[in-house]
N, C-alpha and C positions, 0 to 999 in steps of 0.2 A: 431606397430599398430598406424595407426592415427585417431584421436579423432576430432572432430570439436565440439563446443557449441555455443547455439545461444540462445540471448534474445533478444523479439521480440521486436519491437517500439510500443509505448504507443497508441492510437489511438485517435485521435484530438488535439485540442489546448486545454490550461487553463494556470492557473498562471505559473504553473513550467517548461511550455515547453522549453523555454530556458536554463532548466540548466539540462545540459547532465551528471547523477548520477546513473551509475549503482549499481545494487543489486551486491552482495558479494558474492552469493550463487556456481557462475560459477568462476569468480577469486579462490574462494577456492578449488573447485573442480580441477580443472588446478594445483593448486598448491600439491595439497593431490597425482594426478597423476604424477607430475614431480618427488617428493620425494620418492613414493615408487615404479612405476614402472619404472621411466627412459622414462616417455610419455608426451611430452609438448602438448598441443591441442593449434588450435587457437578459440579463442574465437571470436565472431561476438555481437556485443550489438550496433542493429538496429537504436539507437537514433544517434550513430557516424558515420554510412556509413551505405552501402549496401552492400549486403554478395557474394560473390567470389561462384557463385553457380561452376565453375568447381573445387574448392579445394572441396564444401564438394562431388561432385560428387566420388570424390577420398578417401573420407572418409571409415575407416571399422567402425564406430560407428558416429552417432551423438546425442546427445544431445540438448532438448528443455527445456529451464525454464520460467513457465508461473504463472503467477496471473491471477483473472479472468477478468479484460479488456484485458489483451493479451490473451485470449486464441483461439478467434477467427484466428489472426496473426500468433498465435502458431500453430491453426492446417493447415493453409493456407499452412504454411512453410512445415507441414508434408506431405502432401496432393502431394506438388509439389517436394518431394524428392522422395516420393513412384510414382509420374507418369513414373521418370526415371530410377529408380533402384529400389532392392531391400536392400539397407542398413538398417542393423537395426536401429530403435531408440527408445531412450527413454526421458520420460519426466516427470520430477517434477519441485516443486513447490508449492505454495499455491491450484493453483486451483483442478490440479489432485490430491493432497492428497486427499482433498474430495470427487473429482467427478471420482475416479481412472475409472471406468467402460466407461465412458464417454471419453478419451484419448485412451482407447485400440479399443473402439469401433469406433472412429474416424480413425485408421489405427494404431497407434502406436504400438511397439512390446513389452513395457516396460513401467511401471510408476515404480518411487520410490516415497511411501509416506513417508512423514515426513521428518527428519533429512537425505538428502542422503548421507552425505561424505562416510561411512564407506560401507553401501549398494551400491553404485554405482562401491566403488573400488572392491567388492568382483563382482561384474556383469560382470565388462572389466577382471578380473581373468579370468571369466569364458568361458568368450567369448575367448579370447586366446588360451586358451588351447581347443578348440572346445568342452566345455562340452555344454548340453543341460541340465543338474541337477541342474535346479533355486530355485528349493524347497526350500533350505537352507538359503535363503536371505533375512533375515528380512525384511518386510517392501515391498518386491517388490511386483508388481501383473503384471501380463505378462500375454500373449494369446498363445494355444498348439492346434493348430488344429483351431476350431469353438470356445473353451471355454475358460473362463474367468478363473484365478486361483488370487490366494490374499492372500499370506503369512502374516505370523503376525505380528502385530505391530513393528518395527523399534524400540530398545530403544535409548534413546535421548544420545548424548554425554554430558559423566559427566563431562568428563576434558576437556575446551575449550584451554587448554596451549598443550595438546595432538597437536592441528592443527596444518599444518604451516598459516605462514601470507598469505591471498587472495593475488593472483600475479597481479593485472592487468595491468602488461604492458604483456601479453598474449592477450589483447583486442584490437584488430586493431584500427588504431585510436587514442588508448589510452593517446598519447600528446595531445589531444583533451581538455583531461578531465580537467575540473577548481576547481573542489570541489573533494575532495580526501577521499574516504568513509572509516571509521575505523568503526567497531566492536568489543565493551569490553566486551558485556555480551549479554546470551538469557532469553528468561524467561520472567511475570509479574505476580506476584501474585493478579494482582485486576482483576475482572469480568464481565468488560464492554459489556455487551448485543450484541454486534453488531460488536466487535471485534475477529477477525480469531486468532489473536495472539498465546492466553493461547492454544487454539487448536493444534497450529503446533508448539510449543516450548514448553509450559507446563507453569506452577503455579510458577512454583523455581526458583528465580535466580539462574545461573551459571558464575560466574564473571572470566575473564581473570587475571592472577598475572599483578599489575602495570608495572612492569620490562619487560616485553616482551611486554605491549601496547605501553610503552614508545620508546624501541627500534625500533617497525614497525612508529612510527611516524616523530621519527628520519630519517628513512629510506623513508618515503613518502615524507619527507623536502627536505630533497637533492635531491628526486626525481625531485620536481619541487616547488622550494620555493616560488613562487609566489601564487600557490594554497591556498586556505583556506583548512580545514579538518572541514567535519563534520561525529559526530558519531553518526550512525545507530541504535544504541542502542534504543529499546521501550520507558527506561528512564533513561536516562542517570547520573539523580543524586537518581536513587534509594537507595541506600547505602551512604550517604554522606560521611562518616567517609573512605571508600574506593576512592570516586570521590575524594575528599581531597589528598587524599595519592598521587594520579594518578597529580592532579593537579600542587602539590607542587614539581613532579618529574619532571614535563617541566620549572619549574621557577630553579631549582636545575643546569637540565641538559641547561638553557639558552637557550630553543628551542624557537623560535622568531614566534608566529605562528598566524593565525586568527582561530576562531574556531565558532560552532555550532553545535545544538543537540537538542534533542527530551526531553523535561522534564515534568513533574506535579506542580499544582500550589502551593505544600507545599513545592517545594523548596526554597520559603522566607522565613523559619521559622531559616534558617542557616547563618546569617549574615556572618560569618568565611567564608562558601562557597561562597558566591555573594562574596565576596573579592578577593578571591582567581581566581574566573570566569573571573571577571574585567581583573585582573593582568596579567591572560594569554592569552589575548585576544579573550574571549568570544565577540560574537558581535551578535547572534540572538538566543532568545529560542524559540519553536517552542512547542507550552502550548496547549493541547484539552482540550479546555475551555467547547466547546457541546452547552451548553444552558444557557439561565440566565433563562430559567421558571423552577423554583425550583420541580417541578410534572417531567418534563423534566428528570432533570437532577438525579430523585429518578428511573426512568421507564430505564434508560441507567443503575444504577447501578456506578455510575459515584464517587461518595463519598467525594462531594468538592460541596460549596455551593456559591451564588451568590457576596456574599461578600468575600468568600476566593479568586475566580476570581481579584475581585477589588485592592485587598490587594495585591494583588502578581503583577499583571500586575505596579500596584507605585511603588512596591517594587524595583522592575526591574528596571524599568528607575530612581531609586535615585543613581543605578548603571550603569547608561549607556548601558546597557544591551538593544537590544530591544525586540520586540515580536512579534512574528509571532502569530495569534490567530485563534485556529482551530474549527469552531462550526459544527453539526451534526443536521440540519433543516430537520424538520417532521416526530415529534414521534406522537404517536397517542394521544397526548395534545398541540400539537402546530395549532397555523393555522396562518391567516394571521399577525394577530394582532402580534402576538408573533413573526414574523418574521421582521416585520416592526422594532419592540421596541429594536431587537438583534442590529441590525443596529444602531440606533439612542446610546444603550449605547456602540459599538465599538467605534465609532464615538468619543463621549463623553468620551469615557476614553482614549484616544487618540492611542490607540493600534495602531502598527507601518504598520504591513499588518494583511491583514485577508486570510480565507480561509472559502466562506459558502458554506457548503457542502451539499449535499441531502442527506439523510437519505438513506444508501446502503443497502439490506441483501445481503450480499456475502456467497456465501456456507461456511459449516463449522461452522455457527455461528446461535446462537439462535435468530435472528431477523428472519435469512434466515426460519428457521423451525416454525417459530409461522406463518409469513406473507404466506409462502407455504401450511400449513393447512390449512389455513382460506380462501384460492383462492385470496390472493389479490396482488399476482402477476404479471405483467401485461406485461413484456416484458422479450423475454427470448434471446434476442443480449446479450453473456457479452459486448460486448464493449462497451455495454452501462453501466455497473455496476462500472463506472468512481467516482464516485460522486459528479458528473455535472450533471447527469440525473434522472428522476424521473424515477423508475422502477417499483412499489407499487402503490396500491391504497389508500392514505393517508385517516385517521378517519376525520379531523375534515374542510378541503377542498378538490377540486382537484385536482387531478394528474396534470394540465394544468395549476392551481393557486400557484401549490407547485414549476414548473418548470421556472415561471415566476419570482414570488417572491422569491424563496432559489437563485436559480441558476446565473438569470439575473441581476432583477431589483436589487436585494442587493447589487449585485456587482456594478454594474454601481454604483452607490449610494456612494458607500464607496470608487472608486476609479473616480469620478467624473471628469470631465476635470475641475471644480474650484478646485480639491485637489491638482490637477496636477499644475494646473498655482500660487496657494498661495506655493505651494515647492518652483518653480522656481523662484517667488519673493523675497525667503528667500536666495538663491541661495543653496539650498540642492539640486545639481545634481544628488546625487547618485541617493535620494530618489524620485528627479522628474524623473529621467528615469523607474525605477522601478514600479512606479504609470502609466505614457504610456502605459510601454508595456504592463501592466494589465489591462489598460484601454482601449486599440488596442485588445488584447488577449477576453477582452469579446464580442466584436461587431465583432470577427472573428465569435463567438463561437455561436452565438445567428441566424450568417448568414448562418453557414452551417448545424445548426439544426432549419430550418424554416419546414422542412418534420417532423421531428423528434414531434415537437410541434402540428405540426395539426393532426399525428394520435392520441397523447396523448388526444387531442380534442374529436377525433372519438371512440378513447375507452372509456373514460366515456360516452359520451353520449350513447353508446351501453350499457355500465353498469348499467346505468340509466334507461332506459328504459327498462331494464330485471329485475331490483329492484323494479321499478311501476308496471307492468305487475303481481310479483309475488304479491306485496300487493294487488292487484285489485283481483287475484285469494283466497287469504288468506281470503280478507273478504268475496268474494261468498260463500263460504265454512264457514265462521264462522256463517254468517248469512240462512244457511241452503236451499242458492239457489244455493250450487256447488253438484259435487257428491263425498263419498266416497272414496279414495283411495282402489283402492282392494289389497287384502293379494296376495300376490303368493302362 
């Protein structure tokens, strides 16, 4: 049987465009295939080339894994496999788990929600042997005739040492790749508002044994030692006492490495760890800071306060350590003010890069269901649901003022051409390239949403005008010059 998998390309520019990091999801899959049926697939991840449409035309299965900015790319891809054949596919991901009806009804023949490794290998069973009996598949939802069906929930894998290691040299391309993704663990126990996370992995850590993280690292070193590794992990020193163990096994086994990771700002509270981080050549934490408006950061659910920011961000750099800093601009207490002031204390705290992001409801999440109740809504492109784009109608500005200020102007700001030329003064090359191309990366970004900005323009003023109208009707009627609503 051949298999092909595809992950689509991100859609526009921003900070990260340059660094070509795929998801793990397909690597693993590829791999979970090769070990128990004897099926290699090739893997396609859009950010390194373009996909060999006559292999998958030769495909008996494909495979699509989408988030929701790629989902649009995603069903393009489907769209134009089904104009010329009939190949089955299927597709998971973030986005379908949620929107499953949404992928079958786009053409697809198959979502797997949640966790697919174990659901997807029992599908290609199935496919194999020519059964049509999908009932039994946790987790899938497929289409039989006209109608929609949606088996139950998928359970999550308890034992992540059950897998094998994600293969990505299955990924064409894959000498490409400069950053080398490892996975230790799924899970987060905290309940940030606006995060898909705890949805599609759950509340629990589930940690990999150090011994076999160690080994794939090993293994990804020789692969190509020039690489740095960074790990994917939600949080990467959630368990200290286990990051330690894992730490102390690359100083043990002399693996010579660069590294990076995803972490929380109470990872200052472990001097022992920041040592340890140093020693093995940690070189970037990449910290969801969110907000410094303490309302903010209560309304997120966020559990870390303005001054624990401050305190961790020194902490770090007494370690050499630097920091990438992630904020989440326009809860319904932010406005301009508070956007300006994020700025001015990154700035000032000298945080190493940033990331200001617009407040996203992504399906899946309870931003997505409060903001969809309430109709404040306002665009329904995912590719726009990046969080570079305003997609909501923000409480306390506009959609137009939010897009300006989170998106542009802050950026410009924080990666100014004076921050760029005071690097190069200092001769910090790395850092003055890095400040460029994010400073090129925003005047890309700002020039090929010039459309994008003046509907955002034209919807509120539409909203506005439908907001006045109703108050101009509310008082006719309170003042006893409208009429009555009639009962049905």
């Amino acid at each position: 049987m051949k298999i092909t998998l595809i992950e689509p390309k991100a859609p526009g520019v921003h900070v990260y465009s340059r660094f070509k990091l795929p998801r793990l999801g397909l690597p693993l899959l590829g791999a979970l295939l090769e070990r128990e049926l004897g099926i290699r697939p090739q893997i396609y991840f859009q950010e390194l080339g373009g996909i060999d449409w006559r292999e998958v035309a030769e495909s008996d299965l494909v495979g699509i894994s989408t988030i929701t900015t790629t989902a649009p790319g995603a069903y393009a891809i489907l769209e134009r496999i089904k104009q010329h054949s009939n190949i089955p596919v299927v597709m998971g991901g973030a986005h379908v788990t949620f929107l499953p009806k949404e992928g079958l009804a786009k053409g697809a023949d198959f979502v797997i929600r949640g966790e697919a490794e174990y659901a997807f290998l029992e599908l290609v069973k199935k496919l194999m042997q020519g059964s049509q009996d999908f009932e039994s598949i946790p987790g899938l939802s497929y289409r039989k005739g006209g109608e929609y069906f949606h088996n139950e929930a998928v359970p999550r894998v308890d034992s992540l040492d059950d897998l094998p290691w994600p293969d990505i040299t299955m990924i064409k391309n894959f000498e490409k790749i400069r950053v080398l993704p490892v996975m230790t663990s799924r899970g987060c126990p905290y309940n940030c508002k606006f995060c898909s996370v705890t949805k599609m992995f759950g509340r629990r850590y589930r940690f990999r044994e150090a011994e076999d993280v160690l080994d794939e690292i090993e293994m990804l070193h020789a692969l190509n030692p020039d690489a740095s590794i960074f790990f994917y992990d939600d949080n990467f020193t959630a368990k200290p006492s286990r990051t330690k163990e894992l730490l102390q096994g690359i100083i043990d086994r002399n693996i010579k490495i660069r590294w990076t990771a995803q972490a929380r700002v109470d990872v200052v509270k472990d001097r022992e760890l920041l040592a340890l981080m140093k020693k093995t050549g940690c070189r970037f934490l990449f910290l969801g800071l969110e907000s410094i408006n303490p309302r903010t950061l209560a309304n997120y659910r966020k559990e870390q306060t303005v001054q624990d920011i401050a305190e961790a961000v020194n902490i770090l750099h007494e370690y050499s350590i630097k920091v990438h800093g992630m904020f989440v601009l326009g809860s319904d207490d932010d406005d301009v003010k508070t956007i300006r002031e994020t700025v001015s204390f990154a700035r000032g705290l000298k945080i190493d890069t940033v990331q200001f992001l617009v407040l996203t409801p992504l399906p899946g999440t309870e931003t997505y269901d409060e903001l969809w109740q309430q109709g404040r809504i306002l665009v329904e492109d995912w590719s726009k649901y990046s969080g570079h784009h305003v997609v909501f109608n923000p409480q306390k500005m506009s959609p137009y003022q939010l897009q300006k200020e989170a998106s542009i102007k802050s950026m410009q700001r924080f990666y100014s051409l004076w921050q760029c030329w005071k690097l190069g003064f200092r001769f910090r090359w790395r850092d003055f390239a890095m400040y460029a191309y994010a400073h090129h990366g925003i005047s890309r970004f700002a020039s090929r949403n010039k459309e994008f900005l003046k509907d955002l323009k034209r919807k509120h003023f539409r909203m506005r005008v439908k907001s006045e109208d109703k108050e101009v009707a509310d008082l006719d009627y309170d003042s006893g010059s409208g009429s009555a609503p009639q009962q049905p």
